[in-house]
Backbone bond lengths (Angstrom), bond angles and torsions (degrees), N, CA, C in turn:
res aa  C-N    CA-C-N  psi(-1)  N-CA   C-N-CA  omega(-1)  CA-C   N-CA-C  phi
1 X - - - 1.470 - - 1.527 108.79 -
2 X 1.546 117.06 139.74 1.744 118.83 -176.41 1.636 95.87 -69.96
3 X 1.053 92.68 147.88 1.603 114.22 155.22 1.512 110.38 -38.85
4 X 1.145 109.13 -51.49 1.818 109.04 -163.97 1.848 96.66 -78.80
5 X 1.597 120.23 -38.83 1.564 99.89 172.67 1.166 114.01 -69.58
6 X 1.177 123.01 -51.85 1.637 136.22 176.65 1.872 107.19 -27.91
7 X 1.262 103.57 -35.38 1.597 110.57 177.59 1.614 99.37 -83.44
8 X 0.647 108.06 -52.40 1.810 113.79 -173.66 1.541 111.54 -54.28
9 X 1.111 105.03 -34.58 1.620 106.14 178.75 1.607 112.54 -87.78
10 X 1.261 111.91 -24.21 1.298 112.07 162.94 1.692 135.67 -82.37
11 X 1.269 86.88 -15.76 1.780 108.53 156.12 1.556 131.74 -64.87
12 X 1.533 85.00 -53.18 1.519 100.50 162.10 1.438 116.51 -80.98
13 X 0.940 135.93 -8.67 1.874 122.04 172.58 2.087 95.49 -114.89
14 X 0.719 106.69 2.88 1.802 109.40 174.82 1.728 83.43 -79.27
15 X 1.523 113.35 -71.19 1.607 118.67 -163.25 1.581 97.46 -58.51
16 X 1.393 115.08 -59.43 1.440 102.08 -176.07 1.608 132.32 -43.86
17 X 1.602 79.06 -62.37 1.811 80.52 -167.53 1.811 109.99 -140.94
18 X 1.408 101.72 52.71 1.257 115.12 -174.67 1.632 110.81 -94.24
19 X 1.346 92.00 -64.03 1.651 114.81 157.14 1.760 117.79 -124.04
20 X 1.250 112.89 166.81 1.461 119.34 -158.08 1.677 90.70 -86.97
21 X 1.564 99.64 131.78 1.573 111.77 163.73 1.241 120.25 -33.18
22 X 0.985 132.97 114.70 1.249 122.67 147.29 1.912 140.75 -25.75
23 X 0.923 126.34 104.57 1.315 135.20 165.58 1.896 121.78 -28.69
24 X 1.173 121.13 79.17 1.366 111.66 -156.12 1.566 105.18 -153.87
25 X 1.574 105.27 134.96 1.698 124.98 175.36 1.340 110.46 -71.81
26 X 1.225 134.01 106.59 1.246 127.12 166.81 1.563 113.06 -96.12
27 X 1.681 93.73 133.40 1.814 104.30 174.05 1.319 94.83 -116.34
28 X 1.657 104.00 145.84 1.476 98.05 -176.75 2.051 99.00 -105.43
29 X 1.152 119.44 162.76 1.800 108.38 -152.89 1.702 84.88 -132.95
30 X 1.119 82.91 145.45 2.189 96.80 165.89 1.216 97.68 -173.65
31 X 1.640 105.94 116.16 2.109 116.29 154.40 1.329 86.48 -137.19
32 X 1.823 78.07 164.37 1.425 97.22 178.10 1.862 101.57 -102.57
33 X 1.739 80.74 171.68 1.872 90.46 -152.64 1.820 98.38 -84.77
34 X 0.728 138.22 149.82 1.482 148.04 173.06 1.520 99.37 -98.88
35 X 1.397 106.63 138.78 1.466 128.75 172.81 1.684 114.05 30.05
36 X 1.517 92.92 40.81 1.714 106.15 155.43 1.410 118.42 -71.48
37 X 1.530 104.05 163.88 1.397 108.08 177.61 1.770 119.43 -99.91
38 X 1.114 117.00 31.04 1.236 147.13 -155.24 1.592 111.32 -148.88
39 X 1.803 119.40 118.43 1.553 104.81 155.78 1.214 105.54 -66.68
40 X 1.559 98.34 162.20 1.551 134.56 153.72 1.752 96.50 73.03
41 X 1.384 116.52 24.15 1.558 114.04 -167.90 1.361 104.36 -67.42
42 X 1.411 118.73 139.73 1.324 118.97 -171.64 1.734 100.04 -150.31
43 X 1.626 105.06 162.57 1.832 114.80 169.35 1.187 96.52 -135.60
44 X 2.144 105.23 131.10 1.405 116.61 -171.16 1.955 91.79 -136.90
45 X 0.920 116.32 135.89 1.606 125.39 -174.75 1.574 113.04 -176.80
46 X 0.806 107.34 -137.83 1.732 106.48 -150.37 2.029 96.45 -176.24
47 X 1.295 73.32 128.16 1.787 95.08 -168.65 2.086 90.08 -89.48
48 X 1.188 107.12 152.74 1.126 89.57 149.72 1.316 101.47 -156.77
49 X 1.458 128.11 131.87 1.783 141.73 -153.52 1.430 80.85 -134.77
50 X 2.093 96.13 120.62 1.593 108.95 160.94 1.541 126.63 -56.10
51 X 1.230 130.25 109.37 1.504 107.81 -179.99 1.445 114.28 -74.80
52 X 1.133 153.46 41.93 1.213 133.79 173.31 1.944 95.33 -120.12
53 X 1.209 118.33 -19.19 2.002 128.55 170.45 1.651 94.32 -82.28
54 X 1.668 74.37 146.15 1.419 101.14 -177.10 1.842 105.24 -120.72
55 X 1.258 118.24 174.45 1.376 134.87 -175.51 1.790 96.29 35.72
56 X 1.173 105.94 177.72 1.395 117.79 -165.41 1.276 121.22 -67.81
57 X 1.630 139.06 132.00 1.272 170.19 -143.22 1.522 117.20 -103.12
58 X 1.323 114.72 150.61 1.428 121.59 178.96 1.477 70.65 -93.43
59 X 1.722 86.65 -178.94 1.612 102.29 -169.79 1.554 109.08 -164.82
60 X 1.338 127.43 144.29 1.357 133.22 -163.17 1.891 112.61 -120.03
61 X 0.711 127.23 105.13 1.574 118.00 -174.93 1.686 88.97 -77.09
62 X 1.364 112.65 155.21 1.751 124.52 175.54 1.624 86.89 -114.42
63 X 1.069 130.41 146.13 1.490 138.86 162.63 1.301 105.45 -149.71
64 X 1.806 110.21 102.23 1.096 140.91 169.30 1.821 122.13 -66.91
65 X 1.390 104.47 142.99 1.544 122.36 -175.36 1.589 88.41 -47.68
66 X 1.596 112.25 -163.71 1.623 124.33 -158.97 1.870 84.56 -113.17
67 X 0.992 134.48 13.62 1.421 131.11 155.91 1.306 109.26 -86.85
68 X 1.435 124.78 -12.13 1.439 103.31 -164.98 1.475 145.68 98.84
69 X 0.830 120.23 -164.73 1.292 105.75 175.32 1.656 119.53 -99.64
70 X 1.278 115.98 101.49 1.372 134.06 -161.68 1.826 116.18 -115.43
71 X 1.575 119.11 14.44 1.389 118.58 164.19 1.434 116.95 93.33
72 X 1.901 109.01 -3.21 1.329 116.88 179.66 2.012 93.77 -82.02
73 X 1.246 133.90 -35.07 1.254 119.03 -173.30 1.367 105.52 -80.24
74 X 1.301 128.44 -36.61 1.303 117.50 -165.62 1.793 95.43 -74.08
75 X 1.130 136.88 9.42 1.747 145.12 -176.03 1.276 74.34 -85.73
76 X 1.412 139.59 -79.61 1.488 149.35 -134.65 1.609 106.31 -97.08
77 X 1.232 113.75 -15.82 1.379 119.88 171.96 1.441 127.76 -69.52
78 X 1.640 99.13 -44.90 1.488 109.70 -177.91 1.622 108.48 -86.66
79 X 1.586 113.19 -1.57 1.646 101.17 168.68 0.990 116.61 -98.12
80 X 1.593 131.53 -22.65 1.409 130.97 173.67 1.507 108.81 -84.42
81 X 1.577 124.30 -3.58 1.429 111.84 161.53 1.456 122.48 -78.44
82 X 1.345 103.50 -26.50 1.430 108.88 -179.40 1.713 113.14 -77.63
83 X 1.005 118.74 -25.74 1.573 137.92 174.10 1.955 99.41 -72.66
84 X 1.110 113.52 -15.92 1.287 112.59 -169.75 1.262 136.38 134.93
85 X 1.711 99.19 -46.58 1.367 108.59 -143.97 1.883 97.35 -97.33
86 X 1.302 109.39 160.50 1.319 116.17 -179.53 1.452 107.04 -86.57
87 X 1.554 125.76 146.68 1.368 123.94 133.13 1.334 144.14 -129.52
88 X 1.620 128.74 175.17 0.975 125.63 -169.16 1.678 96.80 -140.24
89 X 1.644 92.99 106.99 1.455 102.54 165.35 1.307 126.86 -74.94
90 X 1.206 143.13 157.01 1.443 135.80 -153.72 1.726 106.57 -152.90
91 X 0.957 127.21 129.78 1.280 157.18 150.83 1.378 123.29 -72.06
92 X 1.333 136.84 59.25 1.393 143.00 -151.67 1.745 116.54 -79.47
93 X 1.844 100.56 -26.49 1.353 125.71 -139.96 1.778 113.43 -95.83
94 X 1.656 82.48 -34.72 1.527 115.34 -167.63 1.331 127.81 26.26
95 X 1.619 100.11 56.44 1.344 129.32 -175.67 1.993 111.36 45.24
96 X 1.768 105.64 50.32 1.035 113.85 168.72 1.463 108.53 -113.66
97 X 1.177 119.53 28.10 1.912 124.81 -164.22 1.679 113.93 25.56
98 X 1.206 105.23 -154.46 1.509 125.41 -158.03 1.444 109.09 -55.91
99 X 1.605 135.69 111.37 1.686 107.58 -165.73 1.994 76.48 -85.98
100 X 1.739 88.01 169.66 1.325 87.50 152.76 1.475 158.20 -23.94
101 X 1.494 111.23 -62.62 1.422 121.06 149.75 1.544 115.77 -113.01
102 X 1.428 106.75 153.80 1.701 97.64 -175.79 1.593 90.68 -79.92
103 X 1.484 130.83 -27.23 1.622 125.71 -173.12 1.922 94.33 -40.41
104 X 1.593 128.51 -26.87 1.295 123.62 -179.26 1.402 110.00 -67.95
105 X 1.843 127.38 -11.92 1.327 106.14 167.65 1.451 128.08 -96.49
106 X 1.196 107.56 7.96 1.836 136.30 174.15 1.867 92.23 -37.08
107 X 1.256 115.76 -58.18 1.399 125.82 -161.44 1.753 104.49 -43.05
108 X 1.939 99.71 -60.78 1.292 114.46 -160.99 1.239 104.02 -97.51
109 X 1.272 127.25 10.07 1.533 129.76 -179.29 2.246 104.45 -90.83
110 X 1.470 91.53 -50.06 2.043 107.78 172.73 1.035 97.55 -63.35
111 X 1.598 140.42 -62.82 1.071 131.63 179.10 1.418 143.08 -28.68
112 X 1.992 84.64 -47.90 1.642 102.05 176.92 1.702 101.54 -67.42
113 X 1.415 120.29 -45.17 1.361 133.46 -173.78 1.682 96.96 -46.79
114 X 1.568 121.70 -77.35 1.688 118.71 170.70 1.522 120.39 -27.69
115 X 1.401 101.45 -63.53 1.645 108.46 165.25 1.606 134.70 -19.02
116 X 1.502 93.67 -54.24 1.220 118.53 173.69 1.811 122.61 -93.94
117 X 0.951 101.41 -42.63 1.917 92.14 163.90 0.917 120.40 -91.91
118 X 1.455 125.18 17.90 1.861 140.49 132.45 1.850 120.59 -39.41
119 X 1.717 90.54 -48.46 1.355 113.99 -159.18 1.844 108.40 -58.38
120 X 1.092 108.79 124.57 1.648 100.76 -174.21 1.739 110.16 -76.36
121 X 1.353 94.06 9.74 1.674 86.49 -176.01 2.094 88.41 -110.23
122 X 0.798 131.05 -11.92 1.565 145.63 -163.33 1.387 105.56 -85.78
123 X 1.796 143.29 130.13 1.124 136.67 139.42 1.336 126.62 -64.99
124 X 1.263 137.06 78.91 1.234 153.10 -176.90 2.043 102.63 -28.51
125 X 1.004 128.41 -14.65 1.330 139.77 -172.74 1.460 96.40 -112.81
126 X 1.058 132.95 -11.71 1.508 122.08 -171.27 1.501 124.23 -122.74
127 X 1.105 105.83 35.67 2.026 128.52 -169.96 0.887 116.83 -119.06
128 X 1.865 107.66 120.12 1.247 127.61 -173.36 1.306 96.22 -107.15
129 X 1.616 115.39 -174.97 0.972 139.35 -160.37 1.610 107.10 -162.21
130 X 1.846 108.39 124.46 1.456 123.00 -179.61 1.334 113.98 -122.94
131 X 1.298 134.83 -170.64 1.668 130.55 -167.45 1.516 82.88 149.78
132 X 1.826 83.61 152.65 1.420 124.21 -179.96 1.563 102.11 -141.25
133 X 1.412 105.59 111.04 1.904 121.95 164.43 1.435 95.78 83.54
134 X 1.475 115.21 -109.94 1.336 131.63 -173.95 1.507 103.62 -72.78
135 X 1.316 137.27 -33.27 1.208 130.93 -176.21 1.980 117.12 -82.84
136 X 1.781 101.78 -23.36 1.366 125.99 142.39 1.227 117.22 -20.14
137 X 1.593 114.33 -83.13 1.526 116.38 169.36 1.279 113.46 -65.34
138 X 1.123 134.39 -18.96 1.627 111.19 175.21 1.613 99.40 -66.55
139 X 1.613 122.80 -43.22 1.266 125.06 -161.89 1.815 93.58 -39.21
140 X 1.311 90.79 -74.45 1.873 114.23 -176.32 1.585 121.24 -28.12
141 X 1.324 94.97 -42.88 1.555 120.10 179.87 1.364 114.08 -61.44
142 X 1.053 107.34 -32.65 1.994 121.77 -174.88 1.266 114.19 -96.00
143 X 1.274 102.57 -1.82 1.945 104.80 173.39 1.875 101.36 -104.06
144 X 1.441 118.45 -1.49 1.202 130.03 157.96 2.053 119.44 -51.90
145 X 1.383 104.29 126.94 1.178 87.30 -167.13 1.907 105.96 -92.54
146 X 0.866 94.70 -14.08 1.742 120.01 175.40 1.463 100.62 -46.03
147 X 1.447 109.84 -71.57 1.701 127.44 -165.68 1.663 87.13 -79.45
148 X 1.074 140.31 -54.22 1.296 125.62 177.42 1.663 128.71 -32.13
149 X 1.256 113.74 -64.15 1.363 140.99 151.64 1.666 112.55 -36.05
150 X 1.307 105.97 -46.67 1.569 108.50 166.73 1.632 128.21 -58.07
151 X 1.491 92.75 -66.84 1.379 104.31 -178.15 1.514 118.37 -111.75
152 X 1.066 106.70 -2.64 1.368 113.77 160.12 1.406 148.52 -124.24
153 X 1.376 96.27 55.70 1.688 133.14 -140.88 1.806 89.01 -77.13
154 X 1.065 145.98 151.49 1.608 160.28 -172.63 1.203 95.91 21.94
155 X 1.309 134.63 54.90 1.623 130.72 179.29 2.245 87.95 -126.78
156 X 1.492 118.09 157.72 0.830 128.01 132.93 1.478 131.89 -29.30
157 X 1.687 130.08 147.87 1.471 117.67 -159.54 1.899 71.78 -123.57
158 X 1.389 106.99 133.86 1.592 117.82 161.22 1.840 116.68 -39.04
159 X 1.165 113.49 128.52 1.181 122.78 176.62 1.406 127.46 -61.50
160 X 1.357 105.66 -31.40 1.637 106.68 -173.29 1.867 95.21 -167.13
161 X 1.421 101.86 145.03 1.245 99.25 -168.31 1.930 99.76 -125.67
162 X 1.310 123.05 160.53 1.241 120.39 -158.25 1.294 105.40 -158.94
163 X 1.390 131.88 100.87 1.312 128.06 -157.97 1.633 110.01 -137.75
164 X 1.358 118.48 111.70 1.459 139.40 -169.64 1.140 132.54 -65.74
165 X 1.352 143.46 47.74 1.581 123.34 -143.07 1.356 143.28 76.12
166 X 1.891 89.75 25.65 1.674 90.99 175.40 1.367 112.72 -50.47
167 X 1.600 108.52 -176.32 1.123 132.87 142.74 1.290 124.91 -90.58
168 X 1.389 129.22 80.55 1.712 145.19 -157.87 1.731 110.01 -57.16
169 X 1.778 102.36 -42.14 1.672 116.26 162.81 1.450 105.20 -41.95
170 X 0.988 130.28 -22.89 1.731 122.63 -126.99 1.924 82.12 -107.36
171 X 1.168 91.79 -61.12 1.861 110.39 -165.01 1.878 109.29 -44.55
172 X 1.249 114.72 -23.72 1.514 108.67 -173.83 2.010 99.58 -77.81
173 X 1.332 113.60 -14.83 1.016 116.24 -177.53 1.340 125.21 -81.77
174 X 1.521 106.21 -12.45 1.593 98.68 -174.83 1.747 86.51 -142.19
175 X 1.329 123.03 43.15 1.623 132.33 -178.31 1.073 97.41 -123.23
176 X 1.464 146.34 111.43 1.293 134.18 -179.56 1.778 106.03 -120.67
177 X 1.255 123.04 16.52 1.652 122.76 151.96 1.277 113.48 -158.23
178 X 1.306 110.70 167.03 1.857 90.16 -178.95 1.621 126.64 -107.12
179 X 1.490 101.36 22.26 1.649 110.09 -166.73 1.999 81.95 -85.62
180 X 1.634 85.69 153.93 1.465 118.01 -166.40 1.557 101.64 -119.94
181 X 1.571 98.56 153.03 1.569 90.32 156.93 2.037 131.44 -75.66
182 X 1.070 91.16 3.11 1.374 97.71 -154.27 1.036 156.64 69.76
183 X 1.251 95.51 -0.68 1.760 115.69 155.12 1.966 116.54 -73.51
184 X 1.704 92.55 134.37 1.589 98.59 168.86 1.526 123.62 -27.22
185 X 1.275 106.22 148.73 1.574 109.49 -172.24 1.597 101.91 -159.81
186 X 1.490 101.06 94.66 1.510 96.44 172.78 1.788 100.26 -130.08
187 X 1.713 85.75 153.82 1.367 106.95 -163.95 1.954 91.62 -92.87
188 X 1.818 122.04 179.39 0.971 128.57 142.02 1.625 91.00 -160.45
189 X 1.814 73.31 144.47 2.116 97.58 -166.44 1.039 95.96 -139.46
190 X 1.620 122.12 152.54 1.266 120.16 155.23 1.562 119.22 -115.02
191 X 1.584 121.15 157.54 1.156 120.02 -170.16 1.327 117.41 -71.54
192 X 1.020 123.15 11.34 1.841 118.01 -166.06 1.398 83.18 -147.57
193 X 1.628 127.33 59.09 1.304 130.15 166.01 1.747 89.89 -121.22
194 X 1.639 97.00 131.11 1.651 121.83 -167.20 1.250 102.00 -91.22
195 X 1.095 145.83 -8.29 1.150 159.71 136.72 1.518 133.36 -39.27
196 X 1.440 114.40 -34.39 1.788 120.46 173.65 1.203 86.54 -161.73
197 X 1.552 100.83 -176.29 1.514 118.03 -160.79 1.278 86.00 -108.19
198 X 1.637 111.53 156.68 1.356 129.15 179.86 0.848 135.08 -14.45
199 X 1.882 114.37 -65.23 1.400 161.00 145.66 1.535 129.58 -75.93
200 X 1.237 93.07 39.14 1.705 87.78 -179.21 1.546 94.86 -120.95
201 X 1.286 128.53 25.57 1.383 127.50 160.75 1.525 103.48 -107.95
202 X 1.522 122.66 -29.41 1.450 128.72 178.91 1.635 127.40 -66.54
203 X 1.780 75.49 -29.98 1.738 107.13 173.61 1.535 110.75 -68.45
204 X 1.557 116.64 -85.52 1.448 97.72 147.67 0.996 148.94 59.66
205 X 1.821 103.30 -101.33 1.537 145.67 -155.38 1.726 87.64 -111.84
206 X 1.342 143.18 -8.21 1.200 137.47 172.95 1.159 109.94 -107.81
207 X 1.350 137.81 -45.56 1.698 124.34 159.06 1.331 126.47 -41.86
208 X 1.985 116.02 -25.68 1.430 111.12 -170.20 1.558 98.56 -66.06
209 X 1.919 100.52 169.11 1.281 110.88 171.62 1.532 136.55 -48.30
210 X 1.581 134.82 143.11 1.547 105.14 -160.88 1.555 108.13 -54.25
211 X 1.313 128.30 -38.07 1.923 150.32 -148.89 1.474 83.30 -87.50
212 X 1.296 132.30 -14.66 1.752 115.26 167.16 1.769 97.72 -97.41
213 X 0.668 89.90 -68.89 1.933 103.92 -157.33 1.474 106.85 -30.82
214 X 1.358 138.16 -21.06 1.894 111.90 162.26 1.500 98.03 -72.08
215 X 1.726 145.46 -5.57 1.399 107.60 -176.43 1.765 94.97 -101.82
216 X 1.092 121.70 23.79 1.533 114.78 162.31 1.593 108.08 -108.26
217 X 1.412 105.74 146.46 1.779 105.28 172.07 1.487 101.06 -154.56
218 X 1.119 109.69 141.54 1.677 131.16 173.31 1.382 111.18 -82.89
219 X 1.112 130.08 152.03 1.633 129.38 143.41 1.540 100.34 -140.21
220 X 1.469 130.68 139.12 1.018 145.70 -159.11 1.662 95.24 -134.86
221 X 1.256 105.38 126.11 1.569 116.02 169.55 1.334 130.33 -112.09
222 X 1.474 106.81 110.88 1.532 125.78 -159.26 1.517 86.77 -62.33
223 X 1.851 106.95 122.23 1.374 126.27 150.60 1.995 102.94 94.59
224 X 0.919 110.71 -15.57 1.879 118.23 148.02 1.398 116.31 -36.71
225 X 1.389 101.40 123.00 1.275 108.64 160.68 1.479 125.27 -94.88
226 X 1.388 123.76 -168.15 1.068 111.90 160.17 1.546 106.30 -60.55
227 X 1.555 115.48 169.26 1.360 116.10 158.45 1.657 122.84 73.74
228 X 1.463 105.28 -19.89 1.382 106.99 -165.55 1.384 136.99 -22.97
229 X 1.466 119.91 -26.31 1.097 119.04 -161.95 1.568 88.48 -107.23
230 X 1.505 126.71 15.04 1.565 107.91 178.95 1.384 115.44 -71.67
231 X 0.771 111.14 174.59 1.912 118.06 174.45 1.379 121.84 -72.17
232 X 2.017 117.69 -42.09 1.388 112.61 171.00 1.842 91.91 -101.79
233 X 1.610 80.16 174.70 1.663 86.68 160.92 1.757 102.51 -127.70
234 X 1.464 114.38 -166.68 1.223 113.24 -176.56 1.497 118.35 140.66
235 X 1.273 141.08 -178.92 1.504 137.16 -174.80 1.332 114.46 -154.87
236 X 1.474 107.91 134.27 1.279 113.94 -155.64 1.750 100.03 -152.30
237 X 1.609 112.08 134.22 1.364 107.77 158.74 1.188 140.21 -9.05
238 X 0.981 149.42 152.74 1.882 137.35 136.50 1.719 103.10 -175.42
239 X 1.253 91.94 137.36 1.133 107.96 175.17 1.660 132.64 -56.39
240 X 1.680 102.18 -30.05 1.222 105.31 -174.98 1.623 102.47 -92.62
241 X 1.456 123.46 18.11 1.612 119.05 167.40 1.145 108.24 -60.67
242 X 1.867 116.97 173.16 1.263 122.65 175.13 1.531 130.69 34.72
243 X 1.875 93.10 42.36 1.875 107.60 -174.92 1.216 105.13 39.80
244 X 1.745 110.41 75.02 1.203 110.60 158.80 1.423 133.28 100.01
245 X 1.605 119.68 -44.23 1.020 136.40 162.03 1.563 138.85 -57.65
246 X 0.944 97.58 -23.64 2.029 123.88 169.48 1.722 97.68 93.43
247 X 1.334 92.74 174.10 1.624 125.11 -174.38 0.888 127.20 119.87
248 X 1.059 122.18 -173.97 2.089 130.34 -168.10 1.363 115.28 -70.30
249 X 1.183 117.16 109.31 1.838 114.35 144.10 0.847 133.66 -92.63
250 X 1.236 106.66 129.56 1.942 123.06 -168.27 1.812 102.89 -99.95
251 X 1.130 87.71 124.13 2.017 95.03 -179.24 1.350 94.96 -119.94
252 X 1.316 100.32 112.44 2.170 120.30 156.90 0.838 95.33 -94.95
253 X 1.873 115.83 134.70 1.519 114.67 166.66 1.547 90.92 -115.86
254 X 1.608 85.96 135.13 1.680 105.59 -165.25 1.599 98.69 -137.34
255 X 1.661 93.22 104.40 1.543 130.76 166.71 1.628 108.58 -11.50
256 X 1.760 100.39 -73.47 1.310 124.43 -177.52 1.415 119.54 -43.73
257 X 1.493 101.66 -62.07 1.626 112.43 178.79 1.707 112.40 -60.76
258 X 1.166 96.87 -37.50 1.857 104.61 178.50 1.668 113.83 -61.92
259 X 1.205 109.94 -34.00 1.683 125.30 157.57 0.962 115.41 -48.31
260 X 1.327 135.26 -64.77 1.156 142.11 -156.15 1.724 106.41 -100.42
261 X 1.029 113.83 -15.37 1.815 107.01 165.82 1.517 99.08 -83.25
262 X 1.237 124.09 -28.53 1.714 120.91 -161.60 1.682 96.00 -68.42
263 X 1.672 106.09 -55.94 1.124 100.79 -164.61 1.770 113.53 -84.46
264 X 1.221 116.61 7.61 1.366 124.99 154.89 1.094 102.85 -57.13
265 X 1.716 119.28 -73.91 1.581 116.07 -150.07 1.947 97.62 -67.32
266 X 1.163 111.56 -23.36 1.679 90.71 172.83 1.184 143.19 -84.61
267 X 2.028 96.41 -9.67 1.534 104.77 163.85 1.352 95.77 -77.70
268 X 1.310 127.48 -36.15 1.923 121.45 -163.53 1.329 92.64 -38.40
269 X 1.968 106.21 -81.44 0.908 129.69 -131.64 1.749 99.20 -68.63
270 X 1.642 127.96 -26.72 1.378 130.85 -169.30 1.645 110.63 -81.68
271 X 1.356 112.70 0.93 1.544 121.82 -164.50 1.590 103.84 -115.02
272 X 1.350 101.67 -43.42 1.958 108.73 -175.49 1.761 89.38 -83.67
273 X 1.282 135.88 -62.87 1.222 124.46 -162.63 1.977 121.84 -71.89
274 X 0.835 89.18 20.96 1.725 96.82 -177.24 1.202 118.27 -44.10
């Protein structure tokens, strides 16, 4: 059996029948976006509230790559429900791919944030925010106090931010100051991601201002690819490889590493959202 099914089947029987499902209400969510830069802009996802907690919940937004929703949040969904916490996976893209700047998902990213500390089952003070690749930098993007202030004018500022495999090249391009909200901000990258250089998320986190830079932190995973925790693996074109320049990305989905990011984001997210 390949390495890349051999991971896939262990993905799928880890979620299945590794540990017991979680106990959980699912609402399924769709509004449309106000003063997007996009017609017909809309956010469609899936709430999911533990039923066995009572009175109101920390809460995790999922913000998925420009494919969509592809089974990497519901990996990270069903461990932070069992830990407690609620989430709401999100569909930002609505199978329109990459807009120009991600600063264009600022709109439907606050929104989702209002959306959710609306919710009478939700602690409006206790909402984080996750992403994978492109949804990565949105994570990053929303701990911006600039775009906050913009589009997220008398709203709550996200508690803790958690960002998967950006593209670190990518972020100086649509970052236009470096004040933060002050909420935590840790990255996880791996070194054999075809997409940026090793250290160009560490890099980053070393240009910011000194009075920002302890609430950013890296962890880099020796032998990670891009994608690691996806379900297939495989290699495929894209333009935005090699910061920008194009070529092949190779995605290993590796069991191990997918373990150990899952149960990262649930110590992250169970320690900053208290």
């Amino acid at each position: 059996m390949s390495r890349a099914l051999l991971a896939f089947s262990f993905l799928l029987s880890f979620a299945a029948f590794g540990e017991p499902q979680p106990e959980v209400t699912i609402e399924k969510v769709s509004f449309a976006v106000e003063s997007a830069f996009e017609r017909g802009a809309a956010v469609s996802g899936e709430l999911r509230i533990p039923a066995a907690s009572r009175g109101r919940l920390p809460a995790v937004i999922i913000v998925n790559s420009t494919p969509g929703l592809d089974g990497r949040g519901a990996f990270y969904a069903e461990a932070l429900n069992r830990a407690g916490i609620a989430t709401l996976e999100i569909d930002p893209y609505q199978g329109k791919g990459m807009p120009v700047t991600l600063r264009h998902m600022m709109p439907h990213t606050f929104q989702t944030l209002r959306y959710l500390g609306e919710h009478p089952r939700i602690d409006k003070a206790r909402i984080g925010i996750m992403g994978f690749s492109a949804g990565a930098i949105v994570a990053i993007l929303a701990s911006s106090e600039e775009l906050a202030r913009q589009y997220g004018a008398g709203m709550p500022r996200f508690g803790a931010h958690l960002a998967l495999y950006p593209q670190c090249w990518y972020l100086r391009k649509d970052l236009r100051d470096d004040r933060f909200n002050g909420a935590p901000v840790h990255i996880l990258g791996g070194d054999k991601d075809d997409y940026d250089d090793p250290d160009s998320c560490q890099r980053f986190v070393d240009q910011l201002p000194a009075d920002t830079r302890p609430r950013f932190a890296v962890t880099t995973y020796r032998g990670a690819t891009f994608a690691w925790d996806h379900r297939f693996g495989g290699s495929s074109y894209s333009g935005g490889a090699n910061k920008g320049k194009g070529g092949f990305v190779n995605v290993i989905a590796d069991p191990e590493i997918a373990r150990q990011s899952r149960e990262f984001a649930v110590t992250y997210f169970s320690d900053n959202l208290k």
